[in-house]
Backbone as numpy.savetxt, mean C-alpha at the origin, in Angstrom:
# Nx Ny Nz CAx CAy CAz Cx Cy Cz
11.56 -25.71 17.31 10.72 -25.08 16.28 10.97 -25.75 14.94
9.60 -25.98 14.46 9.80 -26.40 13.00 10.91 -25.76 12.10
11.79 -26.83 10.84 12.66 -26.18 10.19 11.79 -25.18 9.41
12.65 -23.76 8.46 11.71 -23.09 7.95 11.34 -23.38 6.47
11.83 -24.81 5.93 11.36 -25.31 4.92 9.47 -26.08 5.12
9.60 -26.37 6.37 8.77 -27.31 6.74 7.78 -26.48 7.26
7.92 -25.05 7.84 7.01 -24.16 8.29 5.90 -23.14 6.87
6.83 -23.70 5.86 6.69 -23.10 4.39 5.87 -24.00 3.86
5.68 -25.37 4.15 5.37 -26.08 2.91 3.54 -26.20 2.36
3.79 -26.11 1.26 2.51 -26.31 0.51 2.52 -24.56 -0.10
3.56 -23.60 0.63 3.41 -22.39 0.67 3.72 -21.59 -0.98
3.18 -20.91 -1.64 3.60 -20.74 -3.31 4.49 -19.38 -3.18
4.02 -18.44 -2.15 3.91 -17.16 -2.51 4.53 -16.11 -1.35
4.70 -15.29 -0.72 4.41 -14.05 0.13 4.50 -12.62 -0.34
3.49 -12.13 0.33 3.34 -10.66 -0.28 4.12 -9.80 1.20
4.71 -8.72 1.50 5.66 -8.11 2.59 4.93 -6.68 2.27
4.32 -6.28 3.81 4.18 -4.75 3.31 5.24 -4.37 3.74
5.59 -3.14 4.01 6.70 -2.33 4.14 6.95 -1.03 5.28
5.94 -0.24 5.32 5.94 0.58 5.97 5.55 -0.23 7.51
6.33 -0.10 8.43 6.24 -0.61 9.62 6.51 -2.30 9.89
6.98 -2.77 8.95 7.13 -4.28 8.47 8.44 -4.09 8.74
9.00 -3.65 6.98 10.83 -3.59 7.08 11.31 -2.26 7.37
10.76 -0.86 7.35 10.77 0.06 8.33 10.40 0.91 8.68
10.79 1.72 9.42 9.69 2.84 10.12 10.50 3.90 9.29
9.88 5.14 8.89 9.70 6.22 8.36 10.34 7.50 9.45
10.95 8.77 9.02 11.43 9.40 9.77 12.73 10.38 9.18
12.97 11.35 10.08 14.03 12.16 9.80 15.16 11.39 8.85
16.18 11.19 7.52 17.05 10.98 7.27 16.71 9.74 6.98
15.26 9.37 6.44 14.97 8.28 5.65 14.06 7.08 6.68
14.14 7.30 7.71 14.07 6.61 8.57 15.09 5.11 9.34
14.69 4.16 9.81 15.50 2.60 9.97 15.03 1.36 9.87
16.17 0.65 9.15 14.90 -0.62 9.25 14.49 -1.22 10.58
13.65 -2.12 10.25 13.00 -2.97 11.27 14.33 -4.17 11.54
14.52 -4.36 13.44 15.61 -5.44 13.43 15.13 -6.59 12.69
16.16 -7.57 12.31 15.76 -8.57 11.54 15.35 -8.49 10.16
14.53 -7.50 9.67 13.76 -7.78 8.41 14.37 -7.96 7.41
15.98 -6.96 7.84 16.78 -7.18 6.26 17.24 -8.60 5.78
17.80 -9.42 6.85 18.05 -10.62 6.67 16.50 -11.50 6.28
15.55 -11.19 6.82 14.43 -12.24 6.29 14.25 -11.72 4.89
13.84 -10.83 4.65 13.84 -10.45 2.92 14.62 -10.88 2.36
16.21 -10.57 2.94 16.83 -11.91 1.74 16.91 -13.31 2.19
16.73 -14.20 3.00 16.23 -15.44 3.26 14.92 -15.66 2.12
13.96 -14.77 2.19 12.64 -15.36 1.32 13.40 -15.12 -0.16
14.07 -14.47 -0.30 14.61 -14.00 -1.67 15.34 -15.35 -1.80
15.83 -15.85 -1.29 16.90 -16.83 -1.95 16.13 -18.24 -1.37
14.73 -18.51 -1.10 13.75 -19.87 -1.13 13.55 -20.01 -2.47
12.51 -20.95 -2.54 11.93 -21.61 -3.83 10.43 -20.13 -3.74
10.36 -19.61 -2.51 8.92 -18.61 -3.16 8.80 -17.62 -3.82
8.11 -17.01 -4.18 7.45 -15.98 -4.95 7.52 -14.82 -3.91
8.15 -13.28 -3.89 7.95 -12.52 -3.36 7.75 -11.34 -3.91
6.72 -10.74 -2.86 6.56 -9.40 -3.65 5.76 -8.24 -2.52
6.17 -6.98 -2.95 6.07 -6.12 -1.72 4.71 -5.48 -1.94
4.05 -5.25 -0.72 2.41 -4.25 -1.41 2.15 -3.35 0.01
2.35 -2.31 -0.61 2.20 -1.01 0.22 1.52 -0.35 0.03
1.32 0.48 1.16 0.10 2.17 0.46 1.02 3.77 0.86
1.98 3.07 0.60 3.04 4.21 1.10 2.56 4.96 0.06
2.00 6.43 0.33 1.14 7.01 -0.94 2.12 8.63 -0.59
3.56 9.05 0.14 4.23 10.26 0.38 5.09 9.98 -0.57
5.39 8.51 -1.15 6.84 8.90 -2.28 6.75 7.72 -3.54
7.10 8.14 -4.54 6.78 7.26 -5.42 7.67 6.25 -5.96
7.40 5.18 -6.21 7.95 3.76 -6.00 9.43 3.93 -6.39
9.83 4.64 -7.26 11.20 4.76 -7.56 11.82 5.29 -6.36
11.37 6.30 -5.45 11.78 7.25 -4.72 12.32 5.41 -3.16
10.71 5.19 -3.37 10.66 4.22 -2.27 11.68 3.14 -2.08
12.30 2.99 -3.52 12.53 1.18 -3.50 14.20 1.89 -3.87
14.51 3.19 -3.86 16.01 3.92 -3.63 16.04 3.81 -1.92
15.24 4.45 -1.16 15.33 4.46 0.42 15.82 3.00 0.68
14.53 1.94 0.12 14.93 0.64 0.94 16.15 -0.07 0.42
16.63 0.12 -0.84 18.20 -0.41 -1.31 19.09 0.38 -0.23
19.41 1.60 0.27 19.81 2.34 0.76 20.01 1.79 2.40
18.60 1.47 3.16 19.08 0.51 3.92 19.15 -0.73 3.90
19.50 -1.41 2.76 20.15 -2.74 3.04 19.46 -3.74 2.69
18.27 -3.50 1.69 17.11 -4.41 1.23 17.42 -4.82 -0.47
17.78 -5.86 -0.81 17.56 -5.95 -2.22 15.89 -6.06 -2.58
15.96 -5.09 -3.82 14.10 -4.95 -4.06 14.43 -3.95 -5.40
13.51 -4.03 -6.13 13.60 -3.32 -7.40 12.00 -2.53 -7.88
12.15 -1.99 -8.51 11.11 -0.89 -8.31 9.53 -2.03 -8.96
9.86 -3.35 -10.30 8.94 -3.92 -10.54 8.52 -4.85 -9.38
9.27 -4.88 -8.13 8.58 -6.20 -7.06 7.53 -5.17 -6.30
7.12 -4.09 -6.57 6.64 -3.26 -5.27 4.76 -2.73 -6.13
4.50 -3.24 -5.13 2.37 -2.85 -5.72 2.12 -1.68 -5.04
2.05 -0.82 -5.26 1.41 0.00 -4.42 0.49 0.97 -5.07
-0.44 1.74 -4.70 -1.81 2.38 -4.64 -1.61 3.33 -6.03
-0.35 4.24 -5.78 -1.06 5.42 -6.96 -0.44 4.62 -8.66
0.21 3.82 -8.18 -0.08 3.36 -9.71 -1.18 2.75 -10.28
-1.61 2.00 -9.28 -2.94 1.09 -9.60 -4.14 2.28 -10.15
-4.33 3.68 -9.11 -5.29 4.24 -9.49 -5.09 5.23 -11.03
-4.25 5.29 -10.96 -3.55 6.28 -12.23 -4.68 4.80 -13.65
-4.19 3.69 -13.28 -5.02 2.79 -14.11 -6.27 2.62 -14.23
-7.22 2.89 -13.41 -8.55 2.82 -12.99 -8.93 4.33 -13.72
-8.01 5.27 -13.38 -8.49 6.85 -14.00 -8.08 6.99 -15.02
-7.63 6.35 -15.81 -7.55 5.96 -17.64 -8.48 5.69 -17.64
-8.91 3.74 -17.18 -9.65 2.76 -18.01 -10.98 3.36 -17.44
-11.35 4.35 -16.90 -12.88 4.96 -16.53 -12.96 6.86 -17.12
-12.16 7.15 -17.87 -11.57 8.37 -18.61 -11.84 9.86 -16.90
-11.04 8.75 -16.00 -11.89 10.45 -14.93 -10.34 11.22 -14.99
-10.60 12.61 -14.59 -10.01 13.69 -14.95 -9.83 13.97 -13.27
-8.84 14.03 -12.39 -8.79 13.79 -10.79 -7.95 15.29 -10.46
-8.64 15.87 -9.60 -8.42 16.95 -8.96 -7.27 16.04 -7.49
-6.22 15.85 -7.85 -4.89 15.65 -6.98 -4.76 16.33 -5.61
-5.16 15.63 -4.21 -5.05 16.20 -2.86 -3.79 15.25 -2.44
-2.26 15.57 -3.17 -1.60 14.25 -2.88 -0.35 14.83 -2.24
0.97 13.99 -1.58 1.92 14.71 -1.12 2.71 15.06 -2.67
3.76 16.12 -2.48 4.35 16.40 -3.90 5.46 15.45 -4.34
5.62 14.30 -3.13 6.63 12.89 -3.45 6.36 12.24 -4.01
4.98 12.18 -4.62 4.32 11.06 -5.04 3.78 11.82 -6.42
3.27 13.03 -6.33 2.60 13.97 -7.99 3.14 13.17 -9.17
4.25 12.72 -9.50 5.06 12.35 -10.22 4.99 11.32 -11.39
3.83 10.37 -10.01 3.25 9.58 -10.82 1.97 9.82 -11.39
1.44 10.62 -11.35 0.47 11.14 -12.11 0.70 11.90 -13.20
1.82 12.03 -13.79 2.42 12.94 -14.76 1.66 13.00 -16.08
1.12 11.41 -16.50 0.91 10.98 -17.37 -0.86 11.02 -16.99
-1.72 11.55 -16.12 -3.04 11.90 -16.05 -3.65 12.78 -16.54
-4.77 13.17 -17.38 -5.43 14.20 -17.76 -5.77 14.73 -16.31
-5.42 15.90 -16.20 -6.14 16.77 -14.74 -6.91 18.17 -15.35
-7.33 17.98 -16.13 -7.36 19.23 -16.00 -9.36 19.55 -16.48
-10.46 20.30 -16.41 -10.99 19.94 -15.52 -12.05 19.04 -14.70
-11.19 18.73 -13.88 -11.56 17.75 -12.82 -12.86 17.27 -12.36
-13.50 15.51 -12.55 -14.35 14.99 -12.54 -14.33 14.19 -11.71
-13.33 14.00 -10.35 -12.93 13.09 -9.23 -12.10 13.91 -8.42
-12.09 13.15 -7.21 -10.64 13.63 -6.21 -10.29 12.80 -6.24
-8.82 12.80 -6.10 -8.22 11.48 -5.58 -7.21 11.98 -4.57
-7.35 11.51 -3.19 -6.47 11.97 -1.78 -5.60 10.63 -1.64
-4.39 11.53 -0.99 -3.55 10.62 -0.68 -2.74 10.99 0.39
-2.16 10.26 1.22 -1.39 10.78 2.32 -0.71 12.22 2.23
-0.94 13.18 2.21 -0.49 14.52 1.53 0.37 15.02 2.47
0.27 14.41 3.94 1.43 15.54 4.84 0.76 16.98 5.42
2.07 17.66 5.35 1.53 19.19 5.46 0.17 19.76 4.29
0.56 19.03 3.61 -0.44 19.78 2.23 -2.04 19.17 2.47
-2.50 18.83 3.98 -3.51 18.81 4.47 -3.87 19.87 5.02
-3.68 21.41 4.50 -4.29 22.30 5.09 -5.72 22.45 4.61
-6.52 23.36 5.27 -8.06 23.88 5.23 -8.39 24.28 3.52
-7.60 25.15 3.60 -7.76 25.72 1.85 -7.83 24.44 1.41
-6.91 23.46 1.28 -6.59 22.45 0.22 -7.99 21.18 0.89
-8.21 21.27 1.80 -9.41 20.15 2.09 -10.77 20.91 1.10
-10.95 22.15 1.63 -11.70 22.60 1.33 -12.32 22.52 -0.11
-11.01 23.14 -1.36 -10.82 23.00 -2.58 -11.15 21.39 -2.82
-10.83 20.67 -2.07 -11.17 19.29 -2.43 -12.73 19.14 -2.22
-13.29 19.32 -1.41 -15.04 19.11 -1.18 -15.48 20.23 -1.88
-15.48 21.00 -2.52 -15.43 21.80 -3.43 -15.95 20.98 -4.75
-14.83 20.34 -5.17 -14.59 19.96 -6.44 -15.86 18.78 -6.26
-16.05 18.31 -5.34 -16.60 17.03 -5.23 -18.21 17.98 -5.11
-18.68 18.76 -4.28 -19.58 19.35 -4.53 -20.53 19.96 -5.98
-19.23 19.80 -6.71 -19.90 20.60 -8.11 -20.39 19.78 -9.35
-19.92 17.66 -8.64 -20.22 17.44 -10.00 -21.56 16.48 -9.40
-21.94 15.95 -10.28 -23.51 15.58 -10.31 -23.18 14.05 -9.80
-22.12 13.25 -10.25 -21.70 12.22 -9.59 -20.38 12.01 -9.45
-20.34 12.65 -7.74 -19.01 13.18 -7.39 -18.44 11.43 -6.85
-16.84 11.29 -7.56 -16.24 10.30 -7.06 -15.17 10.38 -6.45
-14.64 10.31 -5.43 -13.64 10.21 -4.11 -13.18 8.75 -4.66
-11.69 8.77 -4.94 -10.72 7.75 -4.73 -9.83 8.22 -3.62
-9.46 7.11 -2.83 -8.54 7.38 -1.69 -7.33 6.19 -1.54
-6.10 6.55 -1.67 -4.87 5.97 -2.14 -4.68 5.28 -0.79
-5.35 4.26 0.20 -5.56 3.93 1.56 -6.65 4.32 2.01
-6.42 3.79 2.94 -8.06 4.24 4.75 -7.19 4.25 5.77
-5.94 4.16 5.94 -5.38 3.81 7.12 -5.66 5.15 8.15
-5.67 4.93 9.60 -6.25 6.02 10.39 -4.71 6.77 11.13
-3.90 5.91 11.34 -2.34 6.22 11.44 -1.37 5.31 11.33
-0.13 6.01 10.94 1.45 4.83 11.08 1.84 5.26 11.79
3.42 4.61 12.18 4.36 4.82 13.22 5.32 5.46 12.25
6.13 6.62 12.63 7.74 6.82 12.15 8.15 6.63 13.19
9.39 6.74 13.14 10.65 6.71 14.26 10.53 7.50 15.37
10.30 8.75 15.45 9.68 9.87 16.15 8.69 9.95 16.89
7.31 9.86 16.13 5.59 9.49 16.86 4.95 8.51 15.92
3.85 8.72 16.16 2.70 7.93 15.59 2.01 9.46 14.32
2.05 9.01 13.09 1.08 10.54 12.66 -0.02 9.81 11.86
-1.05 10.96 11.75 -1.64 10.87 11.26 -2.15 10.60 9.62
-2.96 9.55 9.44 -2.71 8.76 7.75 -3.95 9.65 7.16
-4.34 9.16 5.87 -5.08 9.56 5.00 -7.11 9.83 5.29
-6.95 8.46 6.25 -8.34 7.98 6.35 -9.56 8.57 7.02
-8.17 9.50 7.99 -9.14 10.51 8.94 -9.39 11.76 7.86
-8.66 12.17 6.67 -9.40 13.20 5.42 -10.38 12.64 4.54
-10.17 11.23 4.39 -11.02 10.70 3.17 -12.07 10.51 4.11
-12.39 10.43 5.72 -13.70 10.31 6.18 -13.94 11.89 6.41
-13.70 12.84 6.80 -14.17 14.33 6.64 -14.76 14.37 5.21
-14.15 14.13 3.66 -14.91 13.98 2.99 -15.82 13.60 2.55
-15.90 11.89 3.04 -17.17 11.16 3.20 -18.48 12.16 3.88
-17.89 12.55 5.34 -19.05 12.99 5.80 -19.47 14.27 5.25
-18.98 15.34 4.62 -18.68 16.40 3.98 -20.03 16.40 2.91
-19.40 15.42 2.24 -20.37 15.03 0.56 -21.17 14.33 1.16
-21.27 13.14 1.68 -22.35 12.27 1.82 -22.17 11.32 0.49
-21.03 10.88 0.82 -20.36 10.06 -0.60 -19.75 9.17 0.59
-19.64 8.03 -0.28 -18.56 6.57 0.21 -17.37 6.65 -1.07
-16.71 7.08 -0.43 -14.89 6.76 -1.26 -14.74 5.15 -1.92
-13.91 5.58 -3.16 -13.56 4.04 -3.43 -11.87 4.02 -3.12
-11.83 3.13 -1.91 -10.36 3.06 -1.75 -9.66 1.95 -2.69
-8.10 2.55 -3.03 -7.28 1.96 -3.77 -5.89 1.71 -2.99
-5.85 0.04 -2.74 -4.59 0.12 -1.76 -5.43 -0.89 -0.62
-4.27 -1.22 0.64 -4.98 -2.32 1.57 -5.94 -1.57 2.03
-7.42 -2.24 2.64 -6.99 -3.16 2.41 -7.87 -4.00 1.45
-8.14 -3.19 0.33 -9.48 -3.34 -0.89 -8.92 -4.80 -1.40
-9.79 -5.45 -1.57 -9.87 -6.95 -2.46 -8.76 -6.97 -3.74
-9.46 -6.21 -4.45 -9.03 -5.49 -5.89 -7.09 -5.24 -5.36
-7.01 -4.74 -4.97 -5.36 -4.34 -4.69 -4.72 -5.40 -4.30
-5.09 -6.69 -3.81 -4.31 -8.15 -3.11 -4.07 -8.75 -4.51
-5.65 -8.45 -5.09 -5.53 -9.46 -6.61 -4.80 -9.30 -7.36
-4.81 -7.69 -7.40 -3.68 -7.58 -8.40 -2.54 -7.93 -8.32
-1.87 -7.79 -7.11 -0.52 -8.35 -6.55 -0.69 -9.46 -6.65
-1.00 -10.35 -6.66 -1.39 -11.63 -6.74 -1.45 -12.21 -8.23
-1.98 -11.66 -9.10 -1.54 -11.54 -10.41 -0.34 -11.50 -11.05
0.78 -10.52 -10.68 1.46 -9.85 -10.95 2.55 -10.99 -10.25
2.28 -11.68 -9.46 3.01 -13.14 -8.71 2.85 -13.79 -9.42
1.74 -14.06 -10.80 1.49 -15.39 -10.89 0.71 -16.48 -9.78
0.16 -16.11 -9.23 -0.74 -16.92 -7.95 -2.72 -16.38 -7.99
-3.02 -17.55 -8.38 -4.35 -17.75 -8.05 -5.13 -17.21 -7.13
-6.20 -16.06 -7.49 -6.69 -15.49 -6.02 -7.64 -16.16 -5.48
-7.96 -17.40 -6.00 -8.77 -18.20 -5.17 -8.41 -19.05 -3.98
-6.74 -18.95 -4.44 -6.33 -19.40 -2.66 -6.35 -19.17 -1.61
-6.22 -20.23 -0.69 -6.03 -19.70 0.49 -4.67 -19.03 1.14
-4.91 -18.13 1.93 -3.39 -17.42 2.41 -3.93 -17.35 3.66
-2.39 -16.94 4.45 -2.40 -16.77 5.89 -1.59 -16.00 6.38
-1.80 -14.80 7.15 -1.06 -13.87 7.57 -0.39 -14.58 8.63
0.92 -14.41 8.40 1.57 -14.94 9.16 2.70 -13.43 10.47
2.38 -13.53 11.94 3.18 -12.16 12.05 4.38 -13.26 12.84
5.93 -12.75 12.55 6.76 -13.10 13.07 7.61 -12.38 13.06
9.16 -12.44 14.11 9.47 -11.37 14.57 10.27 -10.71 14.02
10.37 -10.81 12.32 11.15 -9.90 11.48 10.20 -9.37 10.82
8.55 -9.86 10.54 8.34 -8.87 9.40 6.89 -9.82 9.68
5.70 -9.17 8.89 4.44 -9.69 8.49 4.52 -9.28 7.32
4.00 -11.08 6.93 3.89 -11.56 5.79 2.79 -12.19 5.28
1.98 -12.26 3.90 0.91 -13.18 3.91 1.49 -14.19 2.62
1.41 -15.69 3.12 1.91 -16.57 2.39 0.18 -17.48 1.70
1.09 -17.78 0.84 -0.27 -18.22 -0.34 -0.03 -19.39 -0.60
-0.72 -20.05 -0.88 -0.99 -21.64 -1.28 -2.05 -22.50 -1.03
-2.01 -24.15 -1.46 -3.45 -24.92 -1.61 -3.55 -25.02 0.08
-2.85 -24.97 0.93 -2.38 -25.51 2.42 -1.84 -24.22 3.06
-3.02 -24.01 4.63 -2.16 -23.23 5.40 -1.27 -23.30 5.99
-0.04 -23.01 6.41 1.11 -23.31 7.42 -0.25 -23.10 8.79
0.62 -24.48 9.35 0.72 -24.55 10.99 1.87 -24.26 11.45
1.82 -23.63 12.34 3.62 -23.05 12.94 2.48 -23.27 14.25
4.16 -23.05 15.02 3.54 -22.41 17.14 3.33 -20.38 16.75
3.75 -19.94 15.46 3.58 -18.78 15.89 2.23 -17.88 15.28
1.91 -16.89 16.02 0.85 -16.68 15.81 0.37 -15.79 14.51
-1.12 -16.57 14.17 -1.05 -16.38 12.87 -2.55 -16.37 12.73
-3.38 -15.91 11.41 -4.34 -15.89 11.24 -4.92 -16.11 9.63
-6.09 -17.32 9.55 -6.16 -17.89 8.25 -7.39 -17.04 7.36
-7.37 -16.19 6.41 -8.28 -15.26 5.77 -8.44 -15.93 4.62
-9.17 -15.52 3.40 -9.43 -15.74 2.31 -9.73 -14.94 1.36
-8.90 -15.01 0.02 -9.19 -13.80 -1.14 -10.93 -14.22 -1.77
């Protein structure tokens, strides 16, 4: 097998999601993924650019990037992109006022949002706090305004924890879709807008080409003028 300088080259960048990458979720924090801890610090100590982008939308990035130091990951709360900060930005720079369907791990970061009353939903992996009342109150809110807007912190349809497989966000943000007769604007993978920004925030050009690369510590998408050829399997997309 190619050395992994040579499997890298032309390569500027990688972005690492997290949830089911470096680990699975679960009772007592969950565990990492074998391998991943050592590849995270392998890419940490190359010549690339790394940086983490998740839609982990149950705990908020401080909460998140304490778990993954905890098992064994160096990572700091500015390497990590994920969804409800980005939208907290979008619901400034568009002045909306968001009726919150979110888990209470994550509320936190909304501290700093006008909520109060409410000219959007914005759903997010909520957990238990997907009961009827609380869906309901949500198509509700979306019912009453004249141009009702649904942000959704993901689409994903399920993850894995340690335990089972549960259920993600995407199967509520489509009950609402069909509910209203509205199309959601998702914030988080796997929207255009959410790569770029990470991609920004790298310093890397979103006009490059990248390539998801899956291998057996972790999926990764590496960026540069040149795709890696490896033997392992991989697939070439474009921002």
């Amino acid at each position: 097998m190619a050395a992994w300088g040579e499997r890298l080259a032309g390569v500027r960048g990688v972005l690492l999601d997290i949830s089911g990458v470096l680990y699975d979720g679960g009772e007592g924090g969950g565990a990492p993924i074998a391998g991943s801890v050592e590849a995270v610090a392998r890419l940490k100590r190359s010549r690339l650019k790394v940086r983490f982008c998740t839609n982990e939308s149950q705990k908020s990035r401080g909460r998140l990037v304490a778990l993954l130091r905890q098992l064994g990951y160096d990572i700091s709360e500015g390497e990590v992109t994920a969804p409800a900060p980005a939208a907290c930005r979008i619901l400034r720079e568009r002045g909306l006022r968001p009726h919150l369907l979110v888990h209470d791990g994550v509320r936190s970061e909304f501290a700093q949002v006008d909520t109060s009353n409410p000219n959007c939903v914005v759903i997010a992996d909520a957990g238990e706090s997907f009961s009827y009342q609380n869906m309901n109150k949500a198509f509700q809110v979306l019912m009453e305004l004249d141009n009702p807007v649904l942000i959704s912190l993901g689409r994903g349809r399920y993850y894995k924890e340690t335990s089972a497989l549960m259920l993600d966000v995407g199967a509520y943000m489509k009950a609402l879709e069909y509910a209203c007769g509205i199309e959601a604007e998702v914030v988080g993978k796997p929207s255009p807008e959410f790569f770029e920004s990470a991609l920004q925030q790298m310093g890397v050009e979103a006009h490059q080409k990248f390539q998801l690369l899956r291998i057996p510590m972790a999926s990764v998408i590496c960026f540069g003028p040149e795709c890696v050829h490896t033997s392992l399997e991989s697939r070439e997309c474009a921002v």
